[in-house]
C-alpha positions as a Markdown table, in Angstrom:
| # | Residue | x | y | z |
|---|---|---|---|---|
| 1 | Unk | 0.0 | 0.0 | 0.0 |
| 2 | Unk | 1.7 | 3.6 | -1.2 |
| 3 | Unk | 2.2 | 5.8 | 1.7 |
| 4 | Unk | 0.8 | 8.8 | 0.1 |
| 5 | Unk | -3.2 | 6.6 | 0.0 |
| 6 | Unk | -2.4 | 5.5 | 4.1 |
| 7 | Unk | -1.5 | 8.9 | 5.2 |
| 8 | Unk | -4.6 | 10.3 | 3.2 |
| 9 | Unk | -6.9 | 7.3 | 4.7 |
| 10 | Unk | -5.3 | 5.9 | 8.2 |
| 11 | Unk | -9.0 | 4.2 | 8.0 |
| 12 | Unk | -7.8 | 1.8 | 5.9 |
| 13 | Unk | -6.5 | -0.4 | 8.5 |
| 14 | Unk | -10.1 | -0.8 | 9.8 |
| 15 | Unk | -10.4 | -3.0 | 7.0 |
| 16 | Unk | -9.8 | -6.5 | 8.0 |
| 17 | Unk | -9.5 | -8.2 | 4.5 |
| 18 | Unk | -6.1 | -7.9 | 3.8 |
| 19 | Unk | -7.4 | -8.2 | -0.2 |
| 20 | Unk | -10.2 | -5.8 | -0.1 |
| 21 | Unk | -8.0 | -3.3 | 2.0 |
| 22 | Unk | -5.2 | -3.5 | -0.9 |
| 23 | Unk | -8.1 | -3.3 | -3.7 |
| 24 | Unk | -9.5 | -0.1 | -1.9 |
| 25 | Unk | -5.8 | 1.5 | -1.6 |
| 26 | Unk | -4.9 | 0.6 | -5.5 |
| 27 | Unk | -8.3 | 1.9 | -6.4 |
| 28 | Unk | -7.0 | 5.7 | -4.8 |
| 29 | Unk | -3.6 | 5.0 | -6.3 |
| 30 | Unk | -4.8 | 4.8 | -9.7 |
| 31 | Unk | -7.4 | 7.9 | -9.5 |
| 32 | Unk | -4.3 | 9.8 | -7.8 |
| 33 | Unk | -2.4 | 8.8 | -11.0 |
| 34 | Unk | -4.9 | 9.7 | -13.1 |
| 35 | Unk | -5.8 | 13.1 | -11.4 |
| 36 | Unk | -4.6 | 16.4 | -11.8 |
| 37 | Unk | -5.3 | 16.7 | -8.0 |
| 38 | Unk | -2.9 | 15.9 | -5.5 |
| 39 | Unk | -3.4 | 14.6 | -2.0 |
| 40 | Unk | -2.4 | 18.7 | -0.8 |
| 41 | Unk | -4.8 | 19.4 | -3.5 |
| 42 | Unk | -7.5 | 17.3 | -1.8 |
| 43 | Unk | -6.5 | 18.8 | 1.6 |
| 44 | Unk | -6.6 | 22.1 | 0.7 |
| 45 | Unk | -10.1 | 22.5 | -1.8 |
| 46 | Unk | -13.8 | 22.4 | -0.7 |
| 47 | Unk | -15.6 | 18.9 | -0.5 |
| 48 | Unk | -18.1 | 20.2 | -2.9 |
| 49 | Unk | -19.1 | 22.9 | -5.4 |
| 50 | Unk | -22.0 | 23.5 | -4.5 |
| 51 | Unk | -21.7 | 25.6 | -1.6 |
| 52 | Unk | -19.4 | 28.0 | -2.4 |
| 53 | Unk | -15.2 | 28.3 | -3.0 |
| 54 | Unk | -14.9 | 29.8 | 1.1 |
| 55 | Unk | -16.1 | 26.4 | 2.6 |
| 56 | Unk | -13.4 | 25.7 | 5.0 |
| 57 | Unk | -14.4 | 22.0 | 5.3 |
| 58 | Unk | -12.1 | 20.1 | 2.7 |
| 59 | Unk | -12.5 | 17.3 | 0.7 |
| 60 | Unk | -10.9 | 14.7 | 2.8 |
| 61 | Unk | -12.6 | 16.3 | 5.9 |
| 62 | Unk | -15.6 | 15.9 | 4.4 |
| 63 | Unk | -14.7 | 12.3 | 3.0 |
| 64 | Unk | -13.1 | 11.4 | 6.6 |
| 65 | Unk | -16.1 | 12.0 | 8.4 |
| 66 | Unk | -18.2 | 10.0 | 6.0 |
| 67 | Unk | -16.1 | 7.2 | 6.9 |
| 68 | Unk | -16.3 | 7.7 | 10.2 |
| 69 | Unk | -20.3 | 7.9 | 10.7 |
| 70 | Unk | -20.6 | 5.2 | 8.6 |
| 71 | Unk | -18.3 | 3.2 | 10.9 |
| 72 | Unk | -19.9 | 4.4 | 13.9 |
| 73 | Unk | -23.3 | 3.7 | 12.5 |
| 74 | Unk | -22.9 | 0.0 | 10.9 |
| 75 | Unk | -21.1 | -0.8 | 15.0 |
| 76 | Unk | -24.3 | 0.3 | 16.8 |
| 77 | Unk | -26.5 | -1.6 | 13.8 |
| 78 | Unk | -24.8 | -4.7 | 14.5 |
| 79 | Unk | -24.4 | -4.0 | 18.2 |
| 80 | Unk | -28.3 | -3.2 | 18.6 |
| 81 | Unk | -30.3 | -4.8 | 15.8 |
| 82 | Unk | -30.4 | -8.8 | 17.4 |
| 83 | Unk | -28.3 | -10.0 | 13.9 |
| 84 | Unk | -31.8 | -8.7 | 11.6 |
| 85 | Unk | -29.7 | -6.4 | 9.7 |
| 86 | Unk | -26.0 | -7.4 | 9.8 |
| 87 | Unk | -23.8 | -4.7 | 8.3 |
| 88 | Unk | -20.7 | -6.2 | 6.5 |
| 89 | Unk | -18.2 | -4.0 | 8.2 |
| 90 | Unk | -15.4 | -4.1 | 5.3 |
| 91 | Unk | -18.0 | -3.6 | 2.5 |
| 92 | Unk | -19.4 | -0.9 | 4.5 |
| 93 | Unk | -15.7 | 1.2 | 5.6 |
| 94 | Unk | -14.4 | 0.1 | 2.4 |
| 95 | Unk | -17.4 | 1.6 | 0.3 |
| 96 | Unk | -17.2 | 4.8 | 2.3 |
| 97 | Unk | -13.6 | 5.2 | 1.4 |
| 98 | Unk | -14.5 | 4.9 | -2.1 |
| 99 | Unk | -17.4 | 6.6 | -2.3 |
| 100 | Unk | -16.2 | 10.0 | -4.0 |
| 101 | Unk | -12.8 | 8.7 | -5.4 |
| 102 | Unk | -14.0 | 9.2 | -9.0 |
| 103 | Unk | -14.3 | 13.0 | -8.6 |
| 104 | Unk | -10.8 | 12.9 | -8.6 |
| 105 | Unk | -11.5 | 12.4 | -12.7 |
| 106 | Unk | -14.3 | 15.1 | -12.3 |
| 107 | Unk | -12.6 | 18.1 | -10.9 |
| 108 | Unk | -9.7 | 19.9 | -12.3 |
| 109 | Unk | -8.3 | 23.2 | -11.5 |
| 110 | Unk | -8.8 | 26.9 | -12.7 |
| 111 | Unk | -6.1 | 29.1 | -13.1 |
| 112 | Unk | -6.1 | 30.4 | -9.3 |
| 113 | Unk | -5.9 | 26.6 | -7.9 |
| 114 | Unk | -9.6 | 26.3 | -7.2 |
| 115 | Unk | -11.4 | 23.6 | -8.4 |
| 116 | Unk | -14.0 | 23.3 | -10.4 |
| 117 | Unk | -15.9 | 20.6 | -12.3 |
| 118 | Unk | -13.8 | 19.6 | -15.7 |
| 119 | Unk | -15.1 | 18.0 | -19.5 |
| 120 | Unk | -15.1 | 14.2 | -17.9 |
| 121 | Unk | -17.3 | 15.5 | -14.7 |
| 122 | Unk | -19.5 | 17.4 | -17.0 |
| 123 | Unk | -20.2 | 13.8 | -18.8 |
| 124 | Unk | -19.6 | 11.5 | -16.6 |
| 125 | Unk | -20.1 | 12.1 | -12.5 |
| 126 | Unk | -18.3 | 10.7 | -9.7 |
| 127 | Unk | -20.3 | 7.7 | -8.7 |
| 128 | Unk | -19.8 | 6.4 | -12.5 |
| 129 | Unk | -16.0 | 7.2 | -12.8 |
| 130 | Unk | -15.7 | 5.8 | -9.2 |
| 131 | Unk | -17.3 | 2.3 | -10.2 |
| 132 | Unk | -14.7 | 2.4 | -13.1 |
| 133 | Unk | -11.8 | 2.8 | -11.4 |
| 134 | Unk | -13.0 | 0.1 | -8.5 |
| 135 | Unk | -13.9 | -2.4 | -10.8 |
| 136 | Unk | -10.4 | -2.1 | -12.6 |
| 137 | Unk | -8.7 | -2.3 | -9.4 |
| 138 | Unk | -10.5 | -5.9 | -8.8 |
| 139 | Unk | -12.7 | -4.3 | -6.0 |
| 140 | Unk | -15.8 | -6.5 | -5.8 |
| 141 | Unk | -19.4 | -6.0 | -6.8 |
| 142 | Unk | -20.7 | -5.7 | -3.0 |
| 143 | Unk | -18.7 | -2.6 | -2.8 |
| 144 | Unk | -19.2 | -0.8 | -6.5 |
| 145 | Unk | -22.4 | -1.0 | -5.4 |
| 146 | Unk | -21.9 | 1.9 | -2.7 |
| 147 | Unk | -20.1 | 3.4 | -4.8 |
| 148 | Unk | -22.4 | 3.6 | -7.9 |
| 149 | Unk | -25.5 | 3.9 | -5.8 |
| 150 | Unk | -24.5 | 6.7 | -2.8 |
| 151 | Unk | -25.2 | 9.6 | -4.5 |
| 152 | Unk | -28.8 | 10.9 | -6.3 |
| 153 | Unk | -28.2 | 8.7 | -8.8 |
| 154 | Unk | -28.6 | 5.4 | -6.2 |
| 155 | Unk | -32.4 | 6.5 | -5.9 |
| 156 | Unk | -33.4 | 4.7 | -9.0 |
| 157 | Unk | -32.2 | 1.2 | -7.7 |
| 158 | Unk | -32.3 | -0.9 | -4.0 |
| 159 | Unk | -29.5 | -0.2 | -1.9 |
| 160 | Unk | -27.8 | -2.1 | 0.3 |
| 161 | Unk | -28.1 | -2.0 | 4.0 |
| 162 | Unk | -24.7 | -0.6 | 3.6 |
| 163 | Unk | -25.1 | 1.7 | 0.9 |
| 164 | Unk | -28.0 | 3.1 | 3.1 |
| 165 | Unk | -26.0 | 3.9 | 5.9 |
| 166 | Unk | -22.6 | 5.4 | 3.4 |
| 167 | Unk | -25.9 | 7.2 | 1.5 |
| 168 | Unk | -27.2 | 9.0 | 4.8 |
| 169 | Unk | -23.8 | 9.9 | 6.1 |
| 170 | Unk | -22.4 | 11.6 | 3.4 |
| 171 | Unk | -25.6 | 13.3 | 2.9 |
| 172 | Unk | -26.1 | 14.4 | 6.2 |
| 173 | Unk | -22.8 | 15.9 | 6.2 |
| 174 | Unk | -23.9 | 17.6 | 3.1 |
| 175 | Unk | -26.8 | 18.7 | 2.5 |
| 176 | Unk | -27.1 | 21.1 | 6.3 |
| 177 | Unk | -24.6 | 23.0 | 4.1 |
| 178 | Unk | -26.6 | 23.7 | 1.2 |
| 179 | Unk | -30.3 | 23.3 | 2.3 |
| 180 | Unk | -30.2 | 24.2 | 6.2 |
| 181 | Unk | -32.9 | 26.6 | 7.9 |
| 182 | Unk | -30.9 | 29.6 | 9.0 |
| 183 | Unk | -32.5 | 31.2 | 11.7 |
């Protein structure tokens, strides 16, 4: 595993399959190659473009904490739910992790280092691009899944229990920023 994808996601060790945890690392490898964003880059801009270019919360904050809810979440499902809705822990942290790696291929950056959404993002968005790069990185179907189905465009088809629970975290880390009541 490249130091560059651990020191971006330490939550990779909370993977316990040593093949899914290498699948999941190779899978940020190859959008990092592919990217013209760097890990600085994806500690420096805005999780999303949708709010604004002065959001102080970054892409990997944004991206941590969705892996972190999700954790937390899936651990109090299994802990509380008597075994009628087991969450698959790997498939869950691993989905998380993955969840917006394809908008590495969907942003690039403007001439003052901002980023903003490039040709490839304007055809094909993140959840698409992410399945892509997962699938050619060997990372199973269970786990694509999340991927492919945790944004908007996962409201067409079932979700898994896990891409429920990845779904919900990352959009309610989200959306408070863009559709909050402000009083």
């Amino acid at each position: 595993m490249n130091q560059e994808v651990l020191s971006l996601w330490p939550e990779l060790e909370w993977i316990q399959d040593e093949d899914l945890r290498e699948k999941t690392a190779r899978t940020w490898e190859l959008a990092l190659e592919r990217s013209v964003l760097t890990p600085e880059d994806l500690n420096r801009i805005p999780f999303t473009l949708l709010v604004g270019p002065d959001l102080k919360v970054t892409f990997m904050d944004h991206k941590r904490s969705v892996v972190h809810i999700a954790r937390d979440a899936g651990n109090k499902i299994n802990e509380m739910y008597h075994g009628e809705l087991p969450v698959n822990m790997d498939v869950l942290i691993a989905g998380a992790i993955l969840a917006d790696v394809g908008k590495l291929l969907e942003y690039v950056l403007d001439e003052n280092g901002n980023a903003v959404q490039g040709t490839y993002g304007k055809y094909l968005r993140h959840p698409f691009s992410g399945v892509s790069l997962a699938e050619e990185c060997g990372v199973p179907p269970e786990v694509c899944h999340i991927i492919a189905t945790h944004a908007g465009e996962g409201n067409m088809v079932k979700r898994t229990t896990e891409a429920y629970i990845v779904h919900h975290a990352d959009f309610m880390t989200f959306l408070p920023f863009k559709e909050r009541l402000k009083i």
